[in-house]
C-alpha positions in Angstrom: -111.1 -82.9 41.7 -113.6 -85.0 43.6 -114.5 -84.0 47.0 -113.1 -87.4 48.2 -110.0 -86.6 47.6 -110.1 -84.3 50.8 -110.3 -87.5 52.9 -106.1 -87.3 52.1 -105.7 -84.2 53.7 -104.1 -85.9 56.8 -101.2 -87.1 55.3 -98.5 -85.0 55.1 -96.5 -85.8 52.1 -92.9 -84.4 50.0 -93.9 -81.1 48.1 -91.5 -82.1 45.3 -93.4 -85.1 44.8 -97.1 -83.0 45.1 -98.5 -86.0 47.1 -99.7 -82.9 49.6 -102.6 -82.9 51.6 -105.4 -80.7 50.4 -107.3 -80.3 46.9 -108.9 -76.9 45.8 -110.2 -75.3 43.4 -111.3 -71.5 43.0 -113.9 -69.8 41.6 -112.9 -67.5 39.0 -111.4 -64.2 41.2 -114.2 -63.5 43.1 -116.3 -64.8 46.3 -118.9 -67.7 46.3 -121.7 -65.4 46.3 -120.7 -62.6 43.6 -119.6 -65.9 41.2 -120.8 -65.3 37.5 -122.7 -68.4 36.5 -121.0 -67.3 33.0 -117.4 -66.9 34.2 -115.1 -69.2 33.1 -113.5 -71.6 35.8 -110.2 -71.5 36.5 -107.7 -74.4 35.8 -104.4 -75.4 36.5 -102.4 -76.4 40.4 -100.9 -74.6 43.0 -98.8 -75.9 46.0 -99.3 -74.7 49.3 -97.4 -75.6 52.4 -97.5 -74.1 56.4 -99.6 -74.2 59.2 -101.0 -77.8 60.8 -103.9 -75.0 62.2 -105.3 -74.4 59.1 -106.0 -78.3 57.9 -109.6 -78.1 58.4 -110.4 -75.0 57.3 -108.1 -75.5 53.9 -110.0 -78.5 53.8 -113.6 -76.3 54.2 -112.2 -74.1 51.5 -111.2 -77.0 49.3 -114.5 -78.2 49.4 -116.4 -74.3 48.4 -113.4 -74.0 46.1 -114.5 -77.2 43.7 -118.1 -76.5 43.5 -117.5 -73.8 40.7 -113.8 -74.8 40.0 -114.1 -78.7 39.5 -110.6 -78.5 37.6 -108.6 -76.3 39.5 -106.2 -77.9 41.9 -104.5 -76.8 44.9 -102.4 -79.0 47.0 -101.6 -78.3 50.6 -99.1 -79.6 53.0 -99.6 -79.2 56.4 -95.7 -79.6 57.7 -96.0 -76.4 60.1 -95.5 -73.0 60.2 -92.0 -72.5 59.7 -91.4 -75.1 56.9 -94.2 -73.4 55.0 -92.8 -69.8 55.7 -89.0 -71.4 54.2 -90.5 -73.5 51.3 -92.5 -69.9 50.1 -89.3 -68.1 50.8 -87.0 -71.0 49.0 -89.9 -70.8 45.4 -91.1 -74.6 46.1 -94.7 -73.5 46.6 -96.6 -70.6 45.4 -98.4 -69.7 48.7 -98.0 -70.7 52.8 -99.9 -71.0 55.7 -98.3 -69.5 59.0 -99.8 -68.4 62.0 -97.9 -65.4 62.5 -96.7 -63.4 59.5 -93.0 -62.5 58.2 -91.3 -60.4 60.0 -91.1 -56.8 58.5 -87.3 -57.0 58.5 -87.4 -60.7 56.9 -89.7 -59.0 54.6 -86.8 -56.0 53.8 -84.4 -59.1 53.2 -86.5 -60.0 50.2 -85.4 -63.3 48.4 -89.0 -64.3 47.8 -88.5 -67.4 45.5 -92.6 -67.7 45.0 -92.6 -64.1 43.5 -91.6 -62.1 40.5 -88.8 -59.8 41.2 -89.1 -56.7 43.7 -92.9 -58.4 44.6 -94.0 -57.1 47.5 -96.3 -59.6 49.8 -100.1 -60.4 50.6 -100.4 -61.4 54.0 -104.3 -62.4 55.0 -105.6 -62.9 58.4 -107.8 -65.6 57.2 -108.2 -68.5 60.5 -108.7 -67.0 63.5 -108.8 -69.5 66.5 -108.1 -70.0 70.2 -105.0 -72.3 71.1 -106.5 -74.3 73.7 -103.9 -75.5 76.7 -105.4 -79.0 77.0 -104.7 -81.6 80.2 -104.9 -85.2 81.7 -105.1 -85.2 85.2 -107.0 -88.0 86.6 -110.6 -86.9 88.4 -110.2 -83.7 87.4 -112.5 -82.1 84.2 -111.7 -78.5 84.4 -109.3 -76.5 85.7 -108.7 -72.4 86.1 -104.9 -70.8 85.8 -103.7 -67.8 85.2 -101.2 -66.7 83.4 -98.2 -66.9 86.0 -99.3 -70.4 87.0 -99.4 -71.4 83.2 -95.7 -70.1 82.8 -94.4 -71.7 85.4 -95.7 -74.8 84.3 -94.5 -74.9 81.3 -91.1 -73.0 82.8 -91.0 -75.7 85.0 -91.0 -74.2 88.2 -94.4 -75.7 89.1 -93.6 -79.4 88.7 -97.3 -81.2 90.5 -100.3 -80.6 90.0 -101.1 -80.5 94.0 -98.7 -77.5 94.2 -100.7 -74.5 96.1 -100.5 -71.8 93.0 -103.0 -74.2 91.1 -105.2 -75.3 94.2 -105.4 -71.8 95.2 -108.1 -70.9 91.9 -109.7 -74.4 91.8 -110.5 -74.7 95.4 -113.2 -77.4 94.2 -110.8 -79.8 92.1 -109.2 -83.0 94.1 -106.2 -82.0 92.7 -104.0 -85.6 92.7 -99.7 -85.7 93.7 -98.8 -86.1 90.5 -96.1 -85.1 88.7 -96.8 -82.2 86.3 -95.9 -83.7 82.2 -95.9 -80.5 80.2 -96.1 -81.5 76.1 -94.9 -79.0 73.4 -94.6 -79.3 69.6 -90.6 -80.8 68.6 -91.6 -78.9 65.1 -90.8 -75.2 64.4 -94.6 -74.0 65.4 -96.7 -71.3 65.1 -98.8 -72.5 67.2 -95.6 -72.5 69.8 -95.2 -68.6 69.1 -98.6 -67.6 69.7 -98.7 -69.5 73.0 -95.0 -68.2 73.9 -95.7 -64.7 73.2 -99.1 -65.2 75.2 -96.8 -66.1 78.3 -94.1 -63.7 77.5 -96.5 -61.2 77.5 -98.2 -61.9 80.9 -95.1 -63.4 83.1 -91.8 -62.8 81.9 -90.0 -63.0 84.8 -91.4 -66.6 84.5 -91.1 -67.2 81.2 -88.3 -65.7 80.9 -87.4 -67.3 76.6 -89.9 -64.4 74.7 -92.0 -65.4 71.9 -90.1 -67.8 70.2 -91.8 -70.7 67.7 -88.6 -73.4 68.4 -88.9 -75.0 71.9 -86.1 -73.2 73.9 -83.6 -76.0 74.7 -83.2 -77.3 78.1 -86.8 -76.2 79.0 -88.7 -79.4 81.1 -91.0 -80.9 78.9 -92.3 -83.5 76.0 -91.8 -82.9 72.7 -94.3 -84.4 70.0 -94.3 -83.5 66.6 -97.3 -81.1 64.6 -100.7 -80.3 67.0 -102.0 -83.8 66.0 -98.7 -85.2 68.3 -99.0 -83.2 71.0 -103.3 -84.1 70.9 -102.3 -87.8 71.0 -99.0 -87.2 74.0 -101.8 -85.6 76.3 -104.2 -88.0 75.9 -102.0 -90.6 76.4 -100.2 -89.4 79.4 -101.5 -89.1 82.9 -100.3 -85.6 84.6 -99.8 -84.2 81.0 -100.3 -80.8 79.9 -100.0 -79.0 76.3 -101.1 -76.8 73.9 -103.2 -77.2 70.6 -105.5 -75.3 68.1 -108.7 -75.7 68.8 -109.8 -77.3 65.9 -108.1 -80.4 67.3 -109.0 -80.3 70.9 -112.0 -81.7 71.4 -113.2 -84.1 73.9 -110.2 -83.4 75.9 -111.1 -81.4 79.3 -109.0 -77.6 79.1 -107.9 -74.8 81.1 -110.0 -71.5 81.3 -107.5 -68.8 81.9 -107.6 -65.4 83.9 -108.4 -62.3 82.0 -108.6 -59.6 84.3 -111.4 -61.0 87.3 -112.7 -63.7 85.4 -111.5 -67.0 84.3 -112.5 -67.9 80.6 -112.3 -70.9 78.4 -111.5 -71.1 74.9 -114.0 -70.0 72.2 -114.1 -68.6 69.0 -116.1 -65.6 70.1 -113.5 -64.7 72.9 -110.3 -65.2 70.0 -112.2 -62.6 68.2 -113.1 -60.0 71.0 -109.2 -60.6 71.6 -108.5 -59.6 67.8 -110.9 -57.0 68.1 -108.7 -55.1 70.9 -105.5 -55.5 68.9 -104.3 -53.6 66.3 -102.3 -53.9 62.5 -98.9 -53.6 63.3 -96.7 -50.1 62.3 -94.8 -50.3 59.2 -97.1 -52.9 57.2 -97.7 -52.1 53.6 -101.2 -52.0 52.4 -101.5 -55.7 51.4 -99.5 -56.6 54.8 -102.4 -56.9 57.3 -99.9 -58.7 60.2 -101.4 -58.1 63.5 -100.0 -56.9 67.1 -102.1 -59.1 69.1 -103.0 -57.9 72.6 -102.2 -60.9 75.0 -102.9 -58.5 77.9 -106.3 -57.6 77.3 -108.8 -57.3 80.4 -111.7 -57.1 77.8 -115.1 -58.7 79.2 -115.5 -62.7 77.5 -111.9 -62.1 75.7 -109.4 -65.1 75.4 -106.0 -64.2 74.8 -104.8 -67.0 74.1 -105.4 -67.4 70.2 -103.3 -68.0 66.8 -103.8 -65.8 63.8 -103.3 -67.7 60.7 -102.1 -66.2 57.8 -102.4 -67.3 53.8 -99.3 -65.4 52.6 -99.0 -64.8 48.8 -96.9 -62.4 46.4 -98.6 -59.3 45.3 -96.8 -60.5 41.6 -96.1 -63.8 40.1 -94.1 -65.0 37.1 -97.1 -67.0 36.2 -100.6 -65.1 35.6 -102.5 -68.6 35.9 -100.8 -69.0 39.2 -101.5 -65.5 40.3 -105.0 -65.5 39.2 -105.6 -68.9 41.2 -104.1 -67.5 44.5 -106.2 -64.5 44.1 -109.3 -66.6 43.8 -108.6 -69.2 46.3 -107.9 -66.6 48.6 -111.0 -64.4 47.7 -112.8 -67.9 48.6 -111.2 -68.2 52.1 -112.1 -64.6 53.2 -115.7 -64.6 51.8 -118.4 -64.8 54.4 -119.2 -68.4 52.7 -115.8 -69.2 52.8 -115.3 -68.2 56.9 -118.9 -69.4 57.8 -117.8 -73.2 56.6 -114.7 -73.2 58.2 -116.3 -72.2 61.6 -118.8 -74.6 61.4 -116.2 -77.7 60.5 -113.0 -76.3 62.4 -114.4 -73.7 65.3 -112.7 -71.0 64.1 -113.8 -67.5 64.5 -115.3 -66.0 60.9 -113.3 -62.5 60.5 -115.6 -59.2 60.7 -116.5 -57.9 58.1 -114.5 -54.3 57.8 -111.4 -56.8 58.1 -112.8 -58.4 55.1 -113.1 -55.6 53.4 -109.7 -54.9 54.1 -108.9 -58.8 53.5 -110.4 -58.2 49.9 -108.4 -54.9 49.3 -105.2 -56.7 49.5 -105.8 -60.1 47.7 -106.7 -57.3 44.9 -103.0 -56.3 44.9 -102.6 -60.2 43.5 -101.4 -60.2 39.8 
């Protein structure tokens, strides 16, 4: 593949028809920097499908991925979360992206199309990133909430943005009468779940719907399709309000949430302090590293607010070509290379390195 080729990765496209949007290659099974300038390069496609979150860095990794591997392919379709998590599930592509992993009792359900019989599943923690909850509001470049204010924004029981629960932390704003527009993705979303179970977490007798990754029905709001939509809907829209991986948030003024006595703003060093406090969730298998993210978290510069994105594989394939190009393209994401890049390009936190080493334990189980 030619690097550009990764110019297509915007355009999401049928994974029948492998028009998807990312190219990568791999280098062999191991990271960038341990690469054998004898090893033999690895050939062949895979398909990969899920999280919008994830473009640039699958487009980062795409690019590491064909410097040694120039005729390995992997195609990626950004459709969301939840398609990903289905097409994986339904055997149309051989890994996903999803920012929040399956369930353990999906997991006991089985049916894994993508994987040989009685596989068990990888599940790597490899884009860590801060959802930011971007605005438009005329004359006004930053604003502070916490977390009550955000729910009942986005509940719908603050409806202007002169209402007294916001003016009461931004005594310096000119706060306009103007009616509150709050934006959320139409799609089955991730990015939705993260940013639900952050408001679950913090007010639920505001929000009152739990984490869920579907927009509850009836809730006030606009919908717009994948984070790019609900970029453009804010931008476009006078009084709007939303929610977006940070990756695709910038220029666009955003909200610096309470955390304990401070207010903070969205960075890839306070996501990670976040995932630092939080914790592998109970009943996870060895190559399962799902996390139990702590929303509530009064920890000094943390923003609680984030997505954990997972690359989700089988720990066995029908296909030892496909299983040895998952192992290496995922080897490639978690490497320090392979993180460093994809902070730089898409502001993503790089993972520590004991959860690389743990990263690296499970993508072993791949075969």
């Amino acid at each position: 593949m030619k690097l550009t080729r990764l110019a297509q990765i915007g355009a999401v496209a049928a994974v029948a028809a492998l028009s998807l949007t990312a190219c990568a290659a791999n280098e062999g099974g191991t990271t960038p920097a341990a690469t054998d300038s004898q090893a033999p390069s690895l050939t062949g496609t895979l398909n990969g499908q899920g999280a919008s979150s994830q473009q640039v860095a699958v487009q980062s990794w795409t690019a590491l991925f064909n410097q040694t591997n120039p005729d390995a392919v992997i195609n990626y379709d950004p459709a969301g979360s939840g398609t990903g998590r289905e097409s994986f599930l339904a055997g149309a592509v051989n890994f996903a992206g999803s920012d929040r992993a399956f369930k353990t009792d999906e997991i006991a359900e089985g049916g894994f199309g993508a994987c040989a019989a009685d596989s068990g599943l990888v599940e790597i923690p490899a884009y860590i990133s801060p959802i930011a909850i971007i605005f438009n509001v005329p004359g006004v470049d930053a604003l502070n909430l916490d977390a009550a204010t955000v729910a009942g924004i986005f509940a719908g029981t603050i409806t202007n943005w002169n209402d007294p629960a916001i003016a009461a932390d931004n005594a310096d704003a000119t706060l306009p009468d103007l009616p509150i527009n709050p934006v959320h993705r139409s799609d089955k979303s991730g990015t939705t779940g993260n940013f639900t179970d952050y408001l679950s977490a913090n007010a639920a007798d505001i929000w009152t719907w739990g984490s869920v990754e579907e927009w509850p029905a009836g809730v006030v709001g606009e919908a717009a399709e994948k984070t790019s939509g609900v970029v453009e809907a804010v931008k476009a829209g006078e009084g709007s309000i939303g929610y977006a991986d940070s990756s695709q948030a910038g220029g666009i003024s955003s909200v610096a949430v309470k955390v304990g006595d401070e207010f903070v703003e969205h960075s890839a060093e306070g996501a990670a302090k976040t995932l630092d406090a939080s914790a592998i969730e109970d009943g996870r298998t060895e190559g399962d590293l799902a996390f139990k993210i702590d929303r509530t978290t009064t920890e000094a510069g943390a923003y609680p607010v984030l997505l954990v994105s997972y690359l989700i594989a089988c720990e066995q394939y029908e296909d030892e070509n496909v299983a040895a190009l998952v192992k290496g393209f995922f080897e490639t994401a978690v490497s320090e290379a392979g993180q460093e890049t994809a902070a730089t390009n898409a502001g993503s936190a790089p993972i520590s390195d004991d959860l690389r080493e743990k990263s690296l334990a499970a993508i072993a189980l791949i075969k």
